[in-house]
N, C-alpha and C positions, 0 to 999 in steps of 0.2 A: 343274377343281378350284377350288375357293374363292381366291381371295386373302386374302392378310394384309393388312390398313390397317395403318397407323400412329397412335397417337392420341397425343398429350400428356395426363397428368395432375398431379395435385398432392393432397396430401393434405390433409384438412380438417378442421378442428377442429369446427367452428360445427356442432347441429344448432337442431332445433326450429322449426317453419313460419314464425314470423317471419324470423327470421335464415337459411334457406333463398330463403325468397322476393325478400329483400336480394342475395341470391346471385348470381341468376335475373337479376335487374335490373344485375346487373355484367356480365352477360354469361356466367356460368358455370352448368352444368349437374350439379347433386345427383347422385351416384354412386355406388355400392358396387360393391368386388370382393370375393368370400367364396369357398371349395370347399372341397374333402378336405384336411387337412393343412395347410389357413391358417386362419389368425383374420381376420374381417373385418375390412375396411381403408374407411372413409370417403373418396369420394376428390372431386374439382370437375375436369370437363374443360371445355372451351371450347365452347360451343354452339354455335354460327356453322359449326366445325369440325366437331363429332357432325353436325349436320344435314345437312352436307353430304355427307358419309360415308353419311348412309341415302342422300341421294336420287342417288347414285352407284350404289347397290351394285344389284345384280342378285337381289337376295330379301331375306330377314329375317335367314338365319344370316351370321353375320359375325363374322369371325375376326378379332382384335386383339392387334396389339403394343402393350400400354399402358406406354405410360413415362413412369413414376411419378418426380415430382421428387424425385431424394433415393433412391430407390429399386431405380430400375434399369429395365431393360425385362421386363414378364409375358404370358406370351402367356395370352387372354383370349376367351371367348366371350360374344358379348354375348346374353343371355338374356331380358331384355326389356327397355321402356321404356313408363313412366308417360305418356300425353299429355294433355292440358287436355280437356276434353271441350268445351268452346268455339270454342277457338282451333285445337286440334291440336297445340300446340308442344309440345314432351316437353317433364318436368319433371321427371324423374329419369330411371335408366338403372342396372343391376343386371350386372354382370361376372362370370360363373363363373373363376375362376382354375383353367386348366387346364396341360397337359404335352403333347408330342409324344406320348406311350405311354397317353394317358389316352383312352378312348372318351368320342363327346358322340352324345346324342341330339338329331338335327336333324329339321325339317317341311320338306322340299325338294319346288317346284312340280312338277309333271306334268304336261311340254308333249308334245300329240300331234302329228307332224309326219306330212305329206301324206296326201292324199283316197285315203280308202279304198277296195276296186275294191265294196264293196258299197252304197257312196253311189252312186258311177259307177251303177250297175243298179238305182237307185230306190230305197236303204234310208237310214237316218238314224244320223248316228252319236251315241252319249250315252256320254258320260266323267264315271265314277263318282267319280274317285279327283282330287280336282286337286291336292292333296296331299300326298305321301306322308312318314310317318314313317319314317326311316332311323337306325341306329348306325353308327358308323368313327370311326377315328383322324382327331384334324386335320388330317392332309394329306393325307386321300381324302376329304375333306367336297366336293359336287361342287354349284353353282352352282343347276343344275337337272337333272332329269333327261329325256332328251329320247327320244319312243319314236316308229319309224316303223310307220305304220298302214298302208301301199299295201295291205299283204294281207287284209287281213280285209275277208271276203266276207259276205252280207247272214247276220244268224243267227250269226256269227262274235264272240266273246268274247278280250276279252286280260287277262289274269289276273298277278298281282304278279311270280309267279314265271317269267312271258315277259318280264320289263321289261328282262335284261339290265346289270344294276344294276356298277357299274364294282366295279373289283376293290376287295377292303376295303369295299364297305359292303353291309348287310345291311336288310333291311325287317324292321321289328316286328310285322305285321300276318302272317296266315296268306298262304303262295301261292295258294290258290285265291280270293282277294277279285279280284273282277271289277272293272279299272279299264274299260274301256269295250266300248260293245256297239253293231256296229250292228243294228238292230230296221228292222223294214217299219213305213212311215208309216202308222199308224190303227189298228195293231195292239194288239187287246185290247178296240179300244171297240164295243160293242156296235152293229149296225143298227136304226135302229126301223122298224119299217116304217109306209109312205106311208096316211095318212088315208083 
């Protein structure tokens, strides 16, 4: 399951690009947290700190304790992040203000784990899905989700609804969407025959 980070925040008065970009330059990272039942709140965290926190975590969804100076601690889904398209550095960052009882919709990766027996006997494996959209409670948000392939034989299909998906969460997509296939190598492409 997910971890919770921890983040510091502070609230913040200033907007408008100039006085953002001033922001930037102190070291602080442009923010909002908003959802069901709040009013958006303007906040500045510490970028040095967010950065590090991405390049820590183990995917995109990421779950936060934000503690808000003044405020208190909000647990918080972080929903996206603006980046420089130069540089890469984020330059703002967007908080869903959520609850233990609230569902979030998450994109958790789709790692296939060990060779399938139908690669073993000359077939090719293709994985359809590296993504999968998921709903659940914040404490069955799950990292990744990890599927074991030994079985599937040449001609053989794994489909949403085989993923085994941890208790509490649910795929948004139909069970019959085929995440991976293994296919015989050349299969489909025509012979031409020899001059």
């Amino acid at each position: 399951m997910a971890t919770k980070q921890t983040l510091k925040a502070a609230p913040r008065a200033r907007t408008g690009s100039g006085r953002l970009n001033q922001m930037r330059k102190e070291g602080w990272l442009p923010s909002v947290i908003y959802g069901r039942n709040t009013e958006n709140v303007n906040l500045k965290v510490d970028a040095k700190t967010f950065a590090e926190l991405l390049a820590h975590s183990t995917s995109d969804n990421i779950l936060i304790n934000l503690d808000v100076e003044g405020q208190g601690v909000r647990l918080a889904f972080l929903q996206s992040i603006q980046h420089d398209a130069i540089s890469g550095a984020a330059l703002h960052a967007d908080f869903l203000a959520i609850d233990e009882k609230t569902e979030i919709t998450a994109h958790i990766p789709v790692h296939l784990n060990g060779e399938p027996a139908g690669v073993k006997a000359g077939g090719v494996v293709e994985q359809y899905v590296h993504t999968l959209e998921i709903v659940c409670l914040p404490n069955d948000l799950p990292d990744t989700i990890e599927v074991d392939v030994t079985g599937l034989g040449v001609g053989a299909s794994l489909h949403i609804s085989e993923l085994g998906l941890p208790k509490g969460v649910k795929a948004t997509h139909a069970g019959d969407v085929v995440v991976a296939h293994v296919g015989v190598p050349g299969a489909g492409l025509e012979e031409t025959p020899a001059a």
